[in-house]
ROTORGU-747264 format. One record per residue (C-alpha): residue number from 1; chain; y, z, x. Coordinates in Angstrom, 2 decimals, m for minus. Layout:
<recs>
REC:NUM:A:Y:Z:X .
...
</recs>
This chain:
<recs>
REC:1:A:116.73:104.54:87.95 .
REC:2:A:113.53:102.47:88.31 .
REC:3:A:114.09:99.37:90.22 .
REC:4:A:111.86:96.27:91.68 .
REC:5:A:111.93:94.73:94.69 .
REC:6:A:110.85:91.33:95.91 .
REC:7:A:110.71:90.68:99.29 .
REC:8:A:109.53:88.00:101.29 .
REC:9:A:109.35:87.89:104.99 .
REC:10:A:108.73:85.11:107.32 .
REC:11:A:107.87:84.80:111.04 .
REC:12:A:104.66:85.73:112.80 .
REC:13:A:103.42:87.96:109.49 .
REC:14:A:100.53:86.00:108.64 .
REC:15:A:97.08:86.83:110.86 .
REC:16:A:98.68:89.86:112.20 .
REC:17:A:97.40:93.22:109.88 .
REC:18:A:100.90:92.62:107.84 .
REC:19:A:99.67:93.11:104.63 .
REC:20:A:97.65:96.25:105.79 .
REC:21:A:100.45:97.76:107.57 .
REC:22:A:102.56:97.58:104.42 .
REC:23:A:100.04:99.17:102.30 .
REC:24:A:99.48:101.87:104.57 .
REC:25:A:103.39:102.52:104.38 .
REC:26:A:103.59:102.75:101.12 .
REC:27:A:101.00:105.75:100.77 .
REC:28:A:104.24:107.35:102.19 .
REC:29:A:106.22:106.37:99.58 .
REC:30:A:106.75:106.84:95.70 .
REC:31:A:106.10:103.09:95.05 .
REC:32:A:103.84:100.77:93.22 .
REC:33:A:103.29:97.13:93.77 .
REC:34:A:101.43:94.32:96.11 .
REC:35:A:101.82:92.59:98.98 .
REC:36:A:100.18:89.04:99.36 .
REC:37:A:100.04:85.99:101.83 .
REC:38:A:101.65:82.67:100.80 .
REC:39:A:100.57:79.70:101.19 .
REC:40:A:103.48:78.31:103.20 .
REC:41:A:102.96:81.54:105.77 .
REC:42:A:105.55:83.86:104.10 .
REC:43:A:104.70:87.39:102.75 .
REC:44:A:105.58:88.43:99.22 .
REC:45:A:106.04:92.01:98.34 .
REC:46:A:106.63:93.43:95.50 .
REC:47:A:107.77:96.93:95.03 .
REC:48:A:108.71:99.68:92.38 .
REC:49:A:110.37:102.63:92.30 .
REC:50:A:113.45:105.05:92.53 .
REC:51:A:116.02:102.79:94.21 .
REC:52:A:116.25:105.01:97.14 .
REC:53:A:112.61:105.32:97.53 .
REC:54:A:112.41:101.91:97.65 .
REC:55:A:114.88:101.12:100.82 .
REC:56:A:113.24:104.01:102.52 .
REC:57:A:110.13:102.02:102.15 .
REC:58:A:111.15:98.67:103.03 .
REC:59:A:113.00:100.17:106.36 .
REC:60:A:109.77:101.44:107.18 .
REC:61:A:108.50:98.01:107.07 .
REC:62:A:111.37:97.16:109.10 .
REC:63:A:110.76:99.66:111.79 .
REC:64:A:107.20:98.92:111.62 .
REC:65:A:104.73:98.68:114.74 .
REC:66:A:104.54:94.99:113.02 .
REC:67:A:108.41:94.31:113.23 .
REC:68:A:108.64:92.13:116.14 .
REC:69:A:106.84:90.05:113.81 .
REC:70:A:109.18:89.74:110.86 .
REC:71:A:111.81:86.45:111.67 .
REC:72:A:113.60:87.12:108.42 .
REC:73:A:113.54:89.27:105.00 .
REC:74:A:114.48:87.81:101.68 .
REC:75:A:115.17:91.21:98.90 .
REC:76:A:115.88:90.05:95.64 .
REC:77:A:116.74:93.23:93.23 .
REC:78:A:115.74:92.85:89.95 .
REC:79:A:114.80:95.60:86.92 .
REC:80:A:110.86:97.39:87.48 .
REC:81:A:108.86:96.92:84.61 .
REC:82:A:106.11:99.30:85.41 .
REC:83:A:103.20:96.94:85.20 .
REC:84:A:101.70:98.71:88.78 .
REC:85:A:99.54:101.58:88.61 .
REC:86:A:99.39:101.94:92.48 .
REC:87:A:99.81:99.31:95.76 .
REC:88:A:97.77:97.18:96.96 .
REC:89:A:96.83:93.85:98.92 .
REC:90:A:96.90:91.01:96.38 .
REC:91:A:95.00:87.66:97.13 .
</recs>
């Protein structure tokens, strides 16, 4: 079952390669979606996929070379609706 993930991260992930790092990941993975900066120095990403595929991918993040960085991640599950035709860096 497709799902979509939102996640938004806070700390140090602003300035840092973040956004690169994540898209890199996700090459790895069976997943579609962004990743962009905020204004108020949180990430947003946004990911879809096979539910499994998608926690594999968002450990990943976790376990990162960028990790240290992360202070906190926000998931919020919701239904994919298959508007992404690959991943990328948003701005």
């Amino acid at each position: 079952m497709l799902k979509r993930a939102q996640v938004f991260y806070t700390g140090r992930v602003q300035g840092v390669g973040f956004r690169y790092m994540a898209r890199e990941l996700a090459l790895g993975f069976d997943v579609t979606g962004f990743v962009r900066n905020l204004m108020d120095g949180r990430v947003e990403m946004v990911a879809e996929g096979e539910e499994t595929e998608l926690q594999a991918f968002l450990q990943a993040v976790q376990e990162g070379h960028l990790a240290s960085y992360i202070r906190n991640e926000n998931v919020q599950w919701q239904p994919a609706t298959g508007e992404f035709r690959g991943f990328g860096i948003t701005y």
